[in-house]
C-alpha positions in Angstrom: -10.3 20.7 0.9 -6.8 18.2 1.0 -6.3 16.6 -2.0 -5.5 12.5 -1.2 -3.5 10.5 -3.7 -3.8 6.8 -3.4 -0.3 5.2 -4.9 -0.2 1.1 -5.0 0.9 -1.8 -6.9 -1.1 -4.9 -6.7 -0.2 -8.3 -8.1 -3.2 -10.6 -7.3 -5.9 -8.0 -6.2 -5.0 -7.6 -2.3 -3.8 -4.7 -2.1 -6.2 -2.8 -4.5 -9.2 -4.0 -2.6 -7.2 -2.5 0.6 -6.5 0.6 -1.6 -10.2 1.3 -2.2 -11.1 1.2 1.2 -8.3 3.5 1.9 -10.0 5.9 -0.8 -13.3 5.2 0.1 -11.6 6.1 4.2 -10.3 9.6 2.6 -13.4 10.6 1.1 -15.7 9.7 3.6 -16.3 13.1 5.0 -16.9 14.9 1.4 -14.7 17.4 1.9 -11.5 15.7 0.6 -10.7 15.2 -3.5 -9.1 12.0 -3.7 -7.2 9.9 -6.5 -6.0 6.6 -6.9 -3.3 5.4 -9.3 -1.1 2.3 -9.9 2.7 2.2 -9.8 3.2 0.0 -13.2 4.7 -3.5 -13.7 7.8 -4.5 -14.8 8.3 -3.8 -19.0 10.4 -6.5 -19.2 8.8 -10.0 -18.6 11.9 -11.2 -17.3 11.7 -9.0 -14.6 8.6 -9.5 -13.6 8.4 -11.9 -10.0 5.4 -13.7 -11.1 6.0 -16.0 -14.3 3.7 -18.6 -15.8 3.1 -21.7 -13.7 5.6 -24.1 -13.7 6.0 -28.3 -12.4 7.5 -28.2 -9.0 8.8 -30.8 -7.1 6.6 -32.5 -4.7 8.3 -35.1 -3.7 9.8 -34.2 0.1 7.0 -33.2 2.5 9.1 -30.0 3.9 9.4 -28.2 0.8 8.8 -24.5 1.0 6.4 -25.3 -2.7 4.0 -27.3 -0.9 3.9 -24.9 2.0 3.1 -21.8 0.3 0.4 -23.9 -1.7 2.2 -21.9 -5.3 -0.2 -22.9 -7.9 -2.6 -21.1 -10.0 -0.3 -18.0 -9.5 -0.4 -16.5 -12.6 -3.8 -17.3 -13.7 -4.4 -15.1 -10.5 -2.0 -12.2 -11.5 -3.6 -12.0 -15.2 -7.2 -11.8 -13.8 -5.8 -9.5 -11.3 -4.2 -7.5 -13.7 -7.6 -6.9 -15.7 -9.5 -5.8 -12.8 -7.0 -3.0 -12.8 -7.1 -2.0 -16.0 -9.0 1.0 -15.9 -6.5 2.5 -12.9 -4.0 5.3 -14.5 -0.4 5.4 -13.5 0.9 7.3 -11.2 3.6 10.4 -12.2 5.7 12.6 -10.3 2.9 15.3 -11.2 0.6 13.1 -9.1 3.1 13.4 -6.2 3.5 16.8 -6.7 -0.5 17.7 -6.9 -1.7 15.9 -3.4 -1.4 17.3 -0.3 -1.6 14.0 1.5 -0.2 10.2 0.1 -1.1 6.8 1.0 1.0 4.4 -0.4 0.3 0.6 -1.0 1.9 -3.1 -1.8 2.6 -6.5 -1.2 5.5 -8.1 1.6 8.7 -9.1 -0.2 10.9 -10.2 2.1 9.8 -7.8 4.2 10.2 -5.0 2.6 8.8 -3.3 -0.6 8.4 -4.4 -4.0 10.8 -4.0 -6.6 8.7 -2.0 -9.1 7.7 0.6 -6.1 11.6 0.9 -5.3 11.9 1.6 -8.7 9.3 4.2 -8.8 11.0 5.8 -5.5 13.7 6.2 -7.3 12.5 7.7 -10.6 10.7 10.8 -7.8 13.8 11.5 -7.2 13.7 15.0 -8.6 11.1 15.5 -6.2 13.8 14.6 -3.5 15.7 17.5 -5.0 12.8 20.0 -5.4 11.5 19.0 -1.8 8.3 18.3 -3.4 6.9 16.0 -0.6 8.3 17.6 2.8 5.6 17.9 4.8 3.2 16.2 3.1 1.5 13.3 5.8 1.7 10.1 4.6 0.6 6.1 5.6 1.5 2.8 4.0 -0.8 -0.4 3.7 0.2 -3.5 2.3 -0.6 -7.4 1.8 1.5 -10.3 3.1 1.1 -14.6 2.7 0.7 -14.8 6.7 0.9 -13.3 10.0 4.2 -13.8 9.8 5.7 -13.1 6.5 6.5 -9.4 7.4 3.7 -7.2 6.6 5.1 -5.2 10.3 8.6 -5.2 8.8 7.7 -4.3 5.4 5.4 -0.6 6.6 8.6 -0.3 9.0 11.5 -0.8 6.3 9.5 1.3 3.6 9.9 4.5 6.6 13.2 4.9 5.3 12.9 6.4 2.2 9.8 8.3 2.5 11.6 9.9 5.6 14.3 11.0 3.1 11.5 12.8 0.7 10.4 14.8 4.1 7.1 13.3 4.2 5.1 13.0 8.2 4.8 9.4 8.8 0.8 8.3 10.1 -0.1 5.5 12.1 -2.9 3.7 13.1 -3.4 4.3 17.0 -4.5 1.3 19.3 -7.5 3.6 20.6 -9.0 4.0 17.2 -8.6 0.0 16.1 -9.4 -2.1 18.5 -9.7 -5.0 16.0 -6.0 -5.5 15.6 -6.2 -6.2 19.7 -6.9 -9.6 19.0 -5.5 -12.9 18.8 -7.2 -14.2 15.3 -5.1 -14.3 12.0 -5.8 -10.8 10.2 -3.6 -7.8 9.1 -2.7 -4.5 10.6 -1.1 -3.0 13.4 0.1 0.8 15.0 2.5 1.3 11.9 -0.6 0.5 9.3 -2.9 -0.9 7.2 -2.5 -4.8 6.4 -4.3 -7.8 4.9 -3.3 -11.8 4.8 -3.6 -12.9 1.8 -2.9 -16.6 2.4 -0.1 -18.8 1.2 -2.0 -19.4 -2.3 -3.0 -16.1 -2.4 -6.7 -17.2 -2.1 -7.8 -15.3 0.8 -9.3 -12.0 0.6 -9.5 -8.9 3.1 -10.9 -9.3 6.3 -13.9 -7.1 6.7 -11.4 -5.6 9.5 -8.8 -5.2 7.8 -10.8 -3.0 5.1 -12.1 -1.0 7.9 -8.8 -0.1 9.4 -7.6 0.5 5.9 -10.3 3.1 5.5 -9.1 4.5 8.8 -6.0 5.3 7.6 -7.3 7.0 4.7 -9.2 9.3 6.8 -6.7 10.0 9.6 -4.4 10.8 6.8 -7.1 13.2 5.0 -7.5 14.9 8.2 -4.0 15.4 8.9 -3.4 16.7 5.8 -6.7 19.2 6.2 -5.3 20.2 9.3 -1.5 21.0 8.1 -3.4 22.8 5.1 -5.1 25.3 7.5 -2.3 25.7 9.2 -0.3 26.8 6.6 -2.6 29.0 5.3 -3.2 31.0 8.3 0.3 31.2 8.7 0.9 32.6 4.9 -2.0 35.1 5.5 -0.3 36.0 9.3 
């Protein structure tokens, strides 16, 4: 038995509906024991990307306001943010107890958020320690569009899980078909993805959740395997 952890941080829901099919992917077989936890938000309101909703100019047809539709934003983030509530935090001892990590988020400029770069950056003991070598590990995320960078955003956030030692796991074209096609949804070979629309108003593809839970299982059976492995090495 593998234990999977589940890491994410969600701001208007995507990404934890993509994160539970991810678990529900992981624990399909019954053999895995699997967790999921929340990277936290910002303390500081200030810091915080989403703010209450403001008056925005409307008056020039090719502003970037009326094309990403931004109203009822934080509305959406509170009611998000409840649904959640009952999610712990994730801790270095979560890190440190699975034997396999998916990790979740929304597109922000193509890469990660913020507050996961933050909590990347508070692991870092387990950078020192080596905690995480050779642990496998997969990313899914949300993104506005098909082109606002969800492809960018799994392939930018390689970096630094690369530098913890982790075994990076795709999503192969023979096992998704779905994402062979020419329609508006999420994912692709690097992971899991779901559009959430301009106003955030969409929600996941039934796709989409199925190649999210996937990735959960390819990643529970990777980390099964590498288990047995190293235990039949350790015993000679």
């Amino acid at each position: 038995m593998a234990n999977l952890l589940v890491v994410y941080y969600s701001a208007f829901g995507h990404v934890f509906q993509m994160a539970q099919a991810v678990a529900n992917g992981a624990s399909q077989s019954g053999a895995h024991h699997v967790k999921i936890v929340r990277i936290p938000e910002m303390a500081a309101t200030q810091n915080r990307v989403i703010q209450p909703d403001k008056e925005r100019p409307t008056s020039s047809s090719k502003s970037l306001s009326n094309q990403f539709r931004l109203t009822d934003r934080y509305s959406k983030y509170e009611a998000a943010g409840v649904l959640q509530e009952n999610i712990p935090y994730a801790t270095n001892d979560d890190l440190r107890w699975a034997d396999g990590i998916l990790w979740g988020f929304p597109t922000y400029y193509g890469t990660m958020p913020a507050q996961v770069k933050l909590f990347l950056e508070m692991a870092g003991e387990l950078c020192v320690e080596g905690a995480l070598e050779g642990k496998p590990t997969g990313i899914f995320n949300s993104t506005a569009s098909i082109h606002t960078g969800h492809e960018a955003a799994i392939l930018t956030a390689m970096v630094p899980f690369f530098h913890f030692g982790m075994i990076f796991v795709g999503l192969p074209y023979s096992e998704n078909p779905e994402y062979l096609t020419a329609d508006a949804i999420g994912c692709s070979p690097y992971g899991a993805s779901t559009l959430a629309g301009p106003d955030s108003s969409l929600s996941p593809d039934p796709r989409e959740l199925l190649m999210a839970a996937r990735l959960g299982e390819r990643v529970a059976d990777v980390a099964a395997a590498l288990q047995l492995f190293r235990t039949k090495e350790a015993s000679g």
